[in-house]
C-alpha positions as CSV (number, residue, x, y, z in Angstrom):
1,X,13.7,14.6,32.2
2,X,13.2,16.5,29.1
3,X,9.5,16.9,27.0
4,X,11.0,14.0,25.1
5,X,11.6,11.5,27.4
6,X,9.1,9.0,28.9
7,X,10.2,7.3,32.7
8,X,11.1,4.2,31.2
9,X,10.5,4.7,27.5
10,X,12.0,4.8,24.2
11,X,13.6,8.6,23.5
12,X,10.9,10.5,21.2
13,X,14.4,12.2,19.0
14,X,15.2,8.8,19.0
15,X,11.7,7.4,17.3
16,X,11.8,10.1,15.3
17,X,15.2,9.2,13.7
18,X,14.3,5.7,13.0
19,X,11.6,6.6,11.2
20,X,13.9,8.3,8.7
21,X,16.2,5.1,8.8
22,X,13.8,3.4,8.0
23,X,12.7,4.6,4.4
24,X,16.3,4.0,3.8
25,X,16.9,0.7,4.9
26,X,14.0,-1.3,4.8
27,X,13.5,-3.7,1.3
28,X,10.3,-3.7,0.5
29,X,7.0,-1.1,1.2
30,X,5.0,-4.0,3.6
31,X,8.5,-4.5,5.7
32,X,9.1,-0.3,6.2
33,X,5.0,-0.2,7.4
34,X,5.3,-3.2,9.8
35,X,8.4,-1.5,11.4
36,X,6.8,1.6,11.5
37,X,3.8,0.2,13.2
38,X,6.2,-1.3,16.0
39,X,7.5,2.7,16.3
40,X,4.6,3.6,17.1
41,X,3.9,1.4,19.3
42,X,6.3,2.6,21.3
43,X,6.3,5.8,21.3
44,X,3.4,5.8,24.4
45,X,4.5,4.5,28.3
46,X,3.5,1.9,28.7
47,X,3.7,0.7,24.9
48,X,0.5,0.3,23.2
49,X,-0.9,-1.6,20.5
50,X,-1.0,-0.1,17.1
51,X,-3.0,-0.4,14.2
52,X,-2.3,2.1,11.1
53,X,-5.5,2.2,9.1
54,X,-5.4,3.5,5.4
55,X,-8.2,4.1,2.3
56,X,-7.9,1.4,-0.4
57,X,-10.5,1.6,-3.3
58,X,-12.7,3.2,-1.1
59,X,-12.6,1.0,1.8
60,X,-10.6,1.7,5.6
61,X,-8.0,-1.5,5.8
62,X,-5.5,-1.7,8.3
63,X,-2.4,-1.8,6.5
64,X,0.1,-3.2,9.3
65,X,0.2,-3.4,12.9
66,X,2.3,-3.9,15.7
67,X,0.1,-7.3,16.9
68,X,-3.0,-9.5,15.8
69,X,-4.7,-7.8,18.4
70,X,-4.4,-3.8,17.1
71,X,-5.6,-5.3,13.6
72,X,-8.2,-7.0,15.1
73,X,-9.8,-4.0,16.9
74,X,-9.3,-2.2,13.8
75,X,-11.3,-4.3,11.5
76,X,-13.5,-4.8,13.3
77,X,-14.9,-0.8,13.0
78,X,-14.7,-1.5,9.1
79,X,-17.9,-3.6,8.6
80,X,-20.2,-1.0,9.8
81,X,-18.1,2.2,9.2
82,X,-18.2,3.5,12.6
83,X,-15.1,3.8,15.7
84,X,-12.4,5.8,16.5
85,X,-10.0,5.2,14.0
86,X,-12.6,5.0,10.9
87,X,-13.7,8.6,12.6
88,X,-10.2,10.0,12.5
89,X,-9.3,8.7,9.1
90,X,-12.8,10.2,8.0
91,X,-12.8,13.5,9.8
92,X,-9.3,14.2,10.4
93,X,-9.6,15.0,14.3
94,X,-8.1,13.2,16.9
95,X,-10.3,10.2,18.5
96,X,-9.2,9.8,22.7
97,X,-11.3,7.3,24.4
98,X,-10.3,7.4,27.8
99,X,-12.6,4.9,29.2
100,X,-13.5,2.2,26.8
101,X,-16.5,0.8,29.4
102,X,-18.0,4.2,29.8
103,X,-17.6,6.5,26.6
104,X,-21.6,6.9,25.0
105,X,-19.8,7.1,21.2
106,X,-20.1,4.0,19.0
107,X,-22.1,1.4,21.1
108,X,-21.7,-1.3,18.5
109,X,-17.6,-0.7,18.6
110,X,-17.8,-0.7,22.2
111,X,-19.1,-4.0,22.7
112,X,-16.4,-5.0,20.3
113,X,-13.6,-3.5,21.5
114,X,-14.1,-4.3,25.1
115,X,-14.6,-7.8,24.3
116,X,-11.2,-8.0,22.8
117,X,-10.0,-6.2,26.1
118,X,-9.6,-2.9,25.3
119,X,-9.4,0.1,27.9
120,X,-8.5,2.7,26.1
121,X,-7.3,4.5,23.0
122,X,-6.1,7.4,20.5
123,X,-6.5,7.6,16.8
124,X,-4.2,10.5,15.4
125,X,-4.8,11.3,11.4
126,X,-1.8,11.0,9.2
127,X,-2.2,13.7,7.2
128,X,0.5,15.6,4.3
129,X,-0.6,18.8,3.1
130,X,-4.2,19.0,4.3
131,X,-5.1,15.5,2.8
132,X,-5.8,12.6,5.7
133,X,-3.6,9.3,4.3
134,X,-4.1,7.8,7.6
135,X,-4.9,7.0,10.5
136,X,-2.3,5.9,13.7
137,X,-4.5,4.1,16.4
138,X,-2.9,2.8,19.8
139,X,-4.8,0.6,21.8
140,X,-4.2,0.0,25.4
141,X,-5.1,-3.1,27.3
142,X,-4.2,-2.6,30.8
143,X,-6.1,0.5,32.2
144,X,-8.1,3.3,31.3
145,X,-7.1,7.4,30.8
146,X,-3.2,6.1,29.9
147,X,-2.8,8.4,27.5
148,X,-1.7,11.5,29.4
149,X,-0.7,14.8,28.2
150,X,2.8,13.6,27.8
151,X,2.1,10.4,26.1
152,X,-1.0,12.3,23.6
153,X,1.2,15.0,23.0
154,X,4.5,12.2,22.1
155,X,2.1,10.2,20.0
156,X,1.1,13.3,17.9
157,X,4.4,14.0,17.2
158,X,5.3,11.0,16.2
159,X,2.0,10.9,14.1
160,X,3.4,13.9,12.0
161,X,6.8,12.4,11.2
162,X,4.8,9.1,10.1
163,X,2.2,11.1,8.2
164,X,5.0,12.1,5.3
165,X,6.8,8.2,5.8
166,X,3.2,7.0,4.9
167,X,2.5,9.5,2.1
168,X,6.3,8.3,0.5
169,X,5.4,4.5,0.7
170,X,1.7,4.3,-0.5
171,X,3.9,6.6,-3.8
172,X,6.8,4.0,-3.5
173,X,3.7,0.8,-3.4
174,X,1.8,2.6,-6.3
175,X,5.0,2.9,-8.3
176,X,6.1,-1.0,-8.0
177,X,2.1,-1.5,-8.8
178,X,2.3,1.0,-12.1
179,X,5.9,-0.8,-12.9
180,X,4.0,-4.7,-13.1
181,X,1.3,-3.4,-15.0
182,X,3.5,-1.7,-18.0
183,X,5.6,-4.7,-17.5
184,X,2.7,-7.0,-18.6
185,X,1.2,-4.5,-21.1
186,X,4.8,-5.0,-22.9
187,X,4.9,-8.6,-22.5
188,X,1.3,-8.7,-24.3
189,X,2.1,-6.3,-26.5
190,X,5.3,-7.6,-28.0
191,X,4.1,-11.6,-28.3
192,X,0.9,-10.0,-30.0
193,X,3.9,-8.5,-32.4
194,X,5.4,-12.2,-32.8
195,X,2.0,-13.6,-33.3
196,X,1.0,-11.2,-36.0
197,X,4.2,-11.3,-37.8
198,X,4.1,-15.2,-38.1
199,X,0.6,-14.4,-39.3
200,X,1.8,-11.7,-41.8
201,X,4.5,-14.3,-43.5
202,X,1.7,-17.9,-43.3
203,X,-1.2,-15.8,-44.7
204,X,0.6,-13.3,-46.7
205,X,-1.5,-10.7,-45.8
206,X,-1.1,-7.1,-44.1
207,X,-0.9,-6.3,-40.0
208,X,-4.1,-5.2,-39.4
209,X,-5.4,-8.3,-41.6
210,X,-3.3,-10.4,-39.3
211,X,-4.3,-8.9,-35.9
212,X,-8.4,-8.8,-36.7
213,X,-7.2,-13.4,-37.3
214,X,-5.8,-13.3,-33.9
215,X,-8.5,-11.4,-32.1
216,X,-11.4,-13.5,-34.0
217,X,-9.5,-16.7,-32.8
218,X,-9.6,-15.1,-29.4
219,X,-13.3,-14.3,-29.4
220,X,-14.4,-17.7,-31.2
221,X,-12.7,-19.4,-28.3
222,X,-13.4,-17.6,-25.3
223,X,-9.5,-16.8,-24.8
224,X,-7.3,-13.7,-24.3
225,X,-5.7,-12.2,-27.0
226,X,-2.1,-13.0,-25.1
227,X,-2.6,-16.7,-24.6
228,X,-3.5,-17.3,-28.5
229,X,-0.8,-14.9,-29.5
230,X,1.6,-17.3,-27.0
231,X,0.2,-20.6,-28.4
232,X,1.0,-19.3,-31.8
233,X,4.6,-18.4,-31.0
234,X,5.1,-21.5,-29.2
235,X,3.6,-24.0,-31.7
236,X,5.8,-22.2,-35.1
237,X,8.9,-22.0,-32.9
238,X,8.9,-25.2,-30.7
239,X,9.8,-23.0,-27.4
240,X,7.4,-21.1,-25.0
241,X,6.9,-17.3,-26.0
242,X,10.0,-15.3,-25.0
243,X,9.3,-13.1,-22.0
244,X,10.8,-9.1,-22.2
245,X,13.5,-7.4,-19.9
246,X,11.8,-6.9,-16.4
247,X,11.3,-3.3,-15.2
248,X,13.6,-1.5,-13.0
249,X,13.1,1.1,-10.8
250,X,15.4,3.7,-11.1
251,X,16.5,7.6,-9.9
252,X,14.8,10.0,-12.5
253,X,17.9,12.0,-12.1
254,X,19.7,13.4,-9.1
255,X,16.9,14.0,-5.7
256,X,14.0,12.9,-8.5
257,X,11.1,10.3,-8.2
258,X,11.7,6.3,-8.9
259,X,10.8,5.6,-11.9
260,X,10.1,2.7,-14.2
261,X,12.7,1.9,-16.6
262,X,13.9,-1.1,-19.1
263,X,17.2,-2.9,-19.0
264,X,19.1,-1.6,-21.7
265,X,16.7,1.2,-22.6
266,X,13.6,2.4,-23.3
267,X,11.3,0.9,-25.7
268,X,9.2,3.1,-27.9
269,X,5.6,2.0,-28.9
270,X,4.8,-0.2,-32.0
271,X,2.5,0.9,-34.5
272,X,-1.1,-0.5,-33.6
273,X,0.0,-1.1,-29.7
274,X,-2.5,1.6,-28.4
275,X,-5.1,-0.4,-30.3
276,X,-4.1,-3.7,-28.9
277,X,-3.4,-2.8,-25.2
């Protein structure tokens, strides 16, 4: 048996391969995570639990896991910022706890953990470059000490290879994030053209004469800028406010970064659109 290779478990080269796979195959960021997760989970003997805990806004969140019961003795460390996995994701170092009953660290998690049967764990930091992104946490429910030098030293392994698979889908989610919010800010920003425009012709008077009507409507009525621009398109035309081309993420070139991109083109800015956001 090889450094790889657990009695009965899952090949480590193996793991390690469909981790790669993965960021080519799976659809969508929350699919690739939960998949990864389930990895994980494997890559320990017996299987574990896992829970992979990021930093949103500030705030540890368990992104995925392999079962309710990894994200449940996740969260709970969250409330009062203290356990293993908030410790790794905070510090960096790896968290063991080979007896769950016994180990003096964290007597509020402890009660919570071994309530929800917990007997031991390991918290490995995902980490790319010197920056933690992560943390990997496996749970185990059976017995204490079952994570021996083999499976610790499999499970930081993995921990690496899922460090730069994490760093590549938090870009991947932030893109698709980035890509809805230009796609709104041109969807406001071309029926506030439409609006003015009717505005110009009715009133006969100049854009920025037309805009400062719109956005005192807007204030006097407690409404966004959008919705009066929409109600205005819609009433002169008889037809709801036509929606713009959707974003597409696309290759910036050959081996480069997704980017977003129009159908049919790109659209350069309108006079005035910095001003109306």
């Amino acid at each position: 048996m090889t450094g790889n290779e657990s009695p009965t478990g899952r090949d480590l080269t193996e793991l390690l391969s469909a981790v790669q796979n993965l960021l080519l195959d799976a659809p969508r960021v929350e699919q690739f995570l939960t998949e990864l997760a389930k990895l994980a989970a494997d890559v320990v003997e017996p299987p574990a639990s896992c829970g992979i805990t990021t930093s949103y806004d500030g705030q540890p969140r368990t992104i995925v896991s392999s079962d309710p019961r990894a994200a449940q003795v996740d969260e709970g460390q969250y409330a009062g910022g203290w356990g293993p996995c908030v410790h790794s994701l905070a510090t960096g170092e790896v968290v063991e706890i080979a007896d769950q009953e016994s180990d003096p660290r964290w007597p509020e998690y402890r009660v919570h953990a071994i309530a929800l049967g917990v007997r031991s764990s390991l918290s490995l930091p995902l980490s790319v470059n010197g920056e933690v992104v992560g943390a990997m946490n496996l749970y185990d429910f059976d017995e204490p000490e079952a994570f021996d030098i083999q499976n610790r030293r499999r499970a930081e392994t993995f921990a690496a290879q899922a460090s730069t698979a994490l760093t590549l889908a938090l870009r991947q989610a932030h893109d698709a994030e980035l890509a809805d919010q230009l796609e709104q800010a041109l969807a406001t920003r071309s029926v506030i053209d439409q609006a003015v425009g009717i505005l110009m012709a009715q009133q006969r008077c100049a854009a920025d004469q037309a805009f400062a009507l719109l956005r005192k409507h807007s204030q006097n009525n407690n409404l966004k800028l959008r919705t009066v621009a929409e109600r205005l398109v819609a009433k002169v035309s008889g037809q709801p406010a036509p929606q713009v081309a959707a974003f597409q993420r696309r290759p910036n070139g050959a081996g480069g970064e997704p980017r977003p991109g129009l159908n049919g083109g790109g659209a350069g800015a309108s006079p005035g659109a910095s001003r109306r956001g």
